[in-house]
Every structure is written in structure tokens, then in C-alpha cells.
N, C-alpha and C positions, 0 to 999 in steps of 0.2 A: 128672592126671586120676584119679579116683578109680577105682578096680575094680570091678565090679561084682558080682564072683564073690561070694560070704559064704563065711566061714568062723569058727570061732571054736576058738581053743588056750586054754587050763587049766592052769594052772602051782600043785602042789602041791610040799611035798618033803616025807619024812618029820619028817625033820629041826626043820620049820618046822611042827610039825603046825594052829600056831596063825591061818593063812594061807591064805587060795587066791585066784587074781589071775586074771582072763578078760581074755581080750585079743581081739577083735571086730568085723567088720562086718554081725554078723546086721543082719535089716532086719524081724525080728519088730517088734512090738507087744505093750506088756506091760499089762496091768491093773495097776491099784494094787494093791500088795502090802509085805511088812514080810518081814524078816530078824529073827534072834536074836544078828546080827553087826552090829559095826562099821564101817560103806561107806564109802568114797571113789574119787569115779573122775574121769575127764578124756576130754576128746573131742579126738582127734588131726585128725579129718578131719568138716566135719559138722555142724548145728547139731540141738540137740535141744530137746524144753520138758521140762522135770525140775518136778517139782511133790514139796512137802515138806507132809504134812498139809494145810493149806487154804492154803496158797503155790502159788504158778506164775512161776516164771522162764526166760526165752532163754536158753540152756545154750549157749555156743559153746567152742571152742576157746581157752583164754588160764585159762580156770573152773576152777574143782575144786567138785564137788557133794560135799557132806557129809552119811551121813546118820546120826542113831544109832538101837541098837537097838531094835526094838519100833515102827519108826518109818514109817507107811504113805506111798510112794512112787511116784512113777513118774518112765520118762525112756525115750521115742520121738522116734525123727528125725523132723524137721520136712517132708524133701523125701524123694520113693520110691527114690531114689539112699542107697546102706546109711553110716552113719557108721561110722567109724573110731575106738574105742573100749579105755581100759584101766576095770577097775571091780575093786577088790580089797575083801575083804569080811575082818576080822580079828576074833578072839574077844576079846570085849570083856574080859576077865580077863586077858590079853596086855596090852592097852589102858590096863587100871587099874596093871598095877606099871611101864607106864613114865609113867604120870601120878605114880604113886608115886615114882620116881625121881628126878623132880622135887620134889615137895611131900610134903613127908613128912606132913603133915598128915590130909590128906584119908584117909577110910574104906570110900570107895566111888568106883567111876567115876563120872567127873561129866562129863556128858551136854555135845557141842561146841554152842558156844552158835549158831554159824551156820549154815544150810543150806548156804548158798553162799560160796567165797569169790574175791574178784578180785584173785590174786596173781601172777605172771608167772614171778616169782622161783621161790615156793613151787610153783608150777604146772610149771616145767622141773626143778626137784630131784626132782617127785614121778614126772613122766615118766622121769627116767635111773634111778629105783630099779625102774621096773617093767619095765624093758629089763633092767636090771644080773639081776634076777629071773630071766628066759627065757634069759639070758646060761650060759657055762660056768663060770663062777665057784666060788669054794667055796662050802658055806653058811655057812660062818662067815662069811664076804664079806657073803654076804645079805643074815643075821642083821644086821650091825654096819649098814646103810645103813638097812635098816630100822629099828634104836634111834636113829641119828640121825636121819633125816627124821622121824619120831611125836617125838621129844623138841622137836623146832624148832617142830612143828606144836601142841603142845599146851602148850607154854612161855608161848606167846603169850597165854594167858589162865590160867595157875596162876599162883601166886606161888610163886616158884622158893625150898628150899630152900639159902642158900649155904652156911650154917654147915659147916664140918668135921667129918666123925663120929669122934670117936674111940673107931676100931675095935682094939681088939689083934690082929684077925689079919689086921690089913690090912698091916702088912709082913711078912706069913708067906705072904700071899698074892704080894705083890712078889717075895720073895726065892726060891719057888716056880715063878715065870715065868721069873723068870732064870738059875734052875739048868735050865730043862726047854722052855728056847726052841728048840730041837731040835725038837722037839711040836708040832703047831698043836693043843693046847689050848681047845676049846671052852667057852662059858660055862656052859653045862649040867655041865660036868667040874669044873669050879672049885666052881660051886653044890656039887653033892655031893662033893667031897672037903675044903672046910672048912663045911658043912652049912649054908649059908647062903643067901638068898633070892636068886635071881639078878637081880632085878631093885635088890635091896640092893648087893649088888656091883656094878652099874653106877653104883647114887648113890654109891657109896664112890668110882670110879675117877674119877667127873664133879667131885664137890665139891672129892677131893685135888689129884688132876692135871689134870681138866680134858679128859678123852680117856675112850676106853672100854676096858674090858678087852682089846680084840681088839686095838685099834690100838696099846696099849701092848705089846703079846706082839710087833706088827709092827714096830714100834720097835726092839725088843730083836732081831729077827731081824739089820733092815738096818743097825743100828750094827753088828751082827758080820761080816753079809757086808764091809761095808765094811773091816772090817781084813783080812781074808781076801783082798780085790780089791788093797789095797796091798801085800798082803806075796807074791804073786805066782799066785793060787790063780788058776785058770780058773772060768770063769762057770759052770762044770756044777757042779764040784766046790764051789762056793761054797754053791750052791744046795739041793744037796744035805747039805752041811753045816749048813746052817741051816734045814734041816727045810719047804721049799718042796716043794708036790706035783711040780710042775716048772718048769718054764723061763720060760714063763708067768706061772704064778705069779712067778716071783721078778721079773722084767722087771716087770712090772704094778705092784707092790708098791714095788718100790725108784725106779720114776721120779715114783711120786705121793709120797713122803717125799723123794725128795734133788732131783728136775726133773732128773734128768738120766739116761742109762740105764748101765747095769752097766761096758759098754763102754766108752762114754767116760769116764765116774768112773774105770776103771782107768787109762786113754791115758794121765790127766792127770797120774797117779801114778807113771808108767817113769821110772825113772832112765836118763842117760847112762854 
């Protein structure tokens, strides 16, 4: 049963200045109106009609409404009972170098070609990024779910650069992570200490290896935990060796790379 209370939270982080995510069951009514941002939202609970310039569509639950900037909108509940709502609004400049990350081509953001779209798939990846969001996570966490879900969402109509760049200082940038996987190492840090566009060093990590910078540094973390758990090291002290905020984190981190958790990866490792 739905609640009837409204309320509505906000989720900024400095960090992510590029970002802000409304999470909602106002039961206002809005006039058509435009943003200078990037929108996409979803309805948890609730049917709405979302209208896209001279468009009008049944907005339910299962949906993702897309809208781009400049672009006159609306979206009210259907029934006086409040919907249940995520709605994140991104700066399109954001938007354009992970478009860029894919197609090296392109010069400008180039506008999503659908208003609406009816994905289930794409529709539950987009709900667990904006839970993961309001979540305690790091931001680097954030950051990295965020360049995957925009990279899966906007793939779908780029034509994806595959070619290889060959970067020279893309194994200076390797060999950098692996000296200083102690660090969580943000991509912003990388960007400015080999002066390069961060959105460039995601197509550099995407095209070579196929992962992104963060998940590659997480890589390097949980291969070392993992020598660490066999050669007799306690789960704190692993943890802390390998540069995890804490326990949390590391537990999180290492069952989504091995499926299995710290503990039992060690069990299996005792000797008689």
C-alpha cells in the first residue's frame, strides 16, 4: 500500500558536482517546463502521463522517461494517491565525454533520440544506481556505476569506438595504480597527475582492457587481499593493507570480484 505521507530527499555530493537525483512522492502538479540538464527518471510506485514537447505517453512503472536539455516537459500522477518516483537531472557536459568515451568522433552531445524508453533490464540497472546513490558507498563507487549505466545507455545509439589508442602514458598510468593500490585513487587524480581528460582515460581503460579505471584499481586491490587471506593475514589487517575505507568496503568489493566473501576464500585456503 502505497503511503500517503509525501516527502522528497536530494542527493548531491561535492564530489559528483556534475549530479543531483530527487527521490519522491510529492503529489504536486507541475506545468510544462525545460531544464538546462540532462533528465531521466522512473516511477517506483504510480502511473503518471509524461508529455515530451507535443508527445503524451502512460508513464508506468517498468519506463524510463528521457528527457534532453532545453526540452519542454511534464510528468503528473495520474491518480490523487502520490507516486513513487527517482528523477536525476545530469549536466550535459558530463553527458557529452561519456558519449565521447565511446565515439571518439562526435563534437558535441548528441541529443537521446527517444523520449521514452521500454526496458526492464535497463529500467532495474537504472533503479539499483540511484539506490547505490543514497546508499554509504564511496563516491568513487558512485562515480564508476554512473560511467557504466550512461555508457550502456548511450552505446545503444553511438557507434562505439573499438580501435586501441595508442596512448604512451597508458602504461605509466598502469604501472602507477599498481605501485599505489594502497590509495583509492580517484579518476579526477589520475586526470590531473598525467594531465589528461578524464573522460579520455575511461576510453583508454574501456577500449584496452575493457573495465574502467576504478574497477581496474579494485582488481589490483582484491588480487592482493587475496594473497594476504592465503598467507594468513586477518580480514582487518588485509583490509587495511590494501587501502579499503573499511570492512565494508572490503567485504562489498571482494564478493562482487571473487562471489565469494573474505572468510570463506580464507576457510578454503587453511592448511592441515
Amino acid at each position: 500500500m502505497k503511503s500517503e505521507k509525501t516527502f522528497t530527499k536530494i542527493f548531491t555530493d561535492e564530489n559528483l558536482p556534475f549530479l543531483e537525483l530527487r527521490y519522491s512522492n510529492n503529489t504536486k502538479h507541475y506545468k510544462e517546463h525545460l531544464h538546462d540538464t540532462f533528465s531521466i527518471g522512473i516511477n517506483i510506485e504510480g502511473k503518471s502521463v509524461y508529455t515530451n514537447k507535443n508527445a503524451k505517453y502512460d508513464f508506468d512503472k517498468g519506463m524510463i522517461a528521457v528527457v534532453n536539455a532545453n526540452t519542454i516537459h511534464s510528468c503528473n500522477p495520474i491518480e490523487k494517491t502520490p507516486n513513487l518516483y527517482y528523477m536525476m537531472y545530469l549536466d550535459e557536459k558530463w553527458c557529452y565525454g561519456i558519449q565521447k568515451s565511446i565515439c571518439e568522433q562526435i563534437d558535441s552531445f548528441i541529443a537521446f533520440p527517444e523520449d521514452i524508453l521500454h526496458d526492464e533490464k535497463l529500467y532495474n540497472e537504472f533503479k539499483t544506481v540511484c539506490e547505490s546513490l543514497f546508499s554509504d558507498i564511496t563516491y568513487m563507487e558512485k562515480e564508476d556505476e554512473l560511467i557504466i549505466f550512461f555508457r550502456r545507455l548511450f552505446r545503444d545509439f553511438l557507434e562505439e569506438s573499438e580501435k586501441k589508442i595508442e596512448e604512451p602514458l597508458f602504461e605509466e598510468i598502469l604501472a602507477y595504480l599498481n605501485r599505489n593500490y594502497k590509495e583509492n585513487i580517484s579518476l579526477e587524480e589520475l586526470s590531473k597527475k598525467f594531465n589528461l581528460n578524464p573522460f579520455y582515460i575511461i576510453r583508454l581503460f574501456k577500449t584496452n582492457l575493457n573495465i574502467t579505471p576504478h574497477a581496474y584499481l579494485l582488481n589490483i586491490k582484491i588480487n592482493r587481499a587475496k594473497e594476504l587471506l592465503k598467507n594468513g593475514y586477518s580480514i582487518v589487517d588485509t583490509a587495511l593493507e590494501c587501502g579499503f575505507t573499511d570492512q565494508s568496503h572490503f567485504h562489498r568489493n571482494f564478493l562482487k570480484i571473487v562471489a565469494t566473501t573474505p572468510k570463506e576464500y580464507q576457510i578454503n585456503f587453511v592448511q592441515d
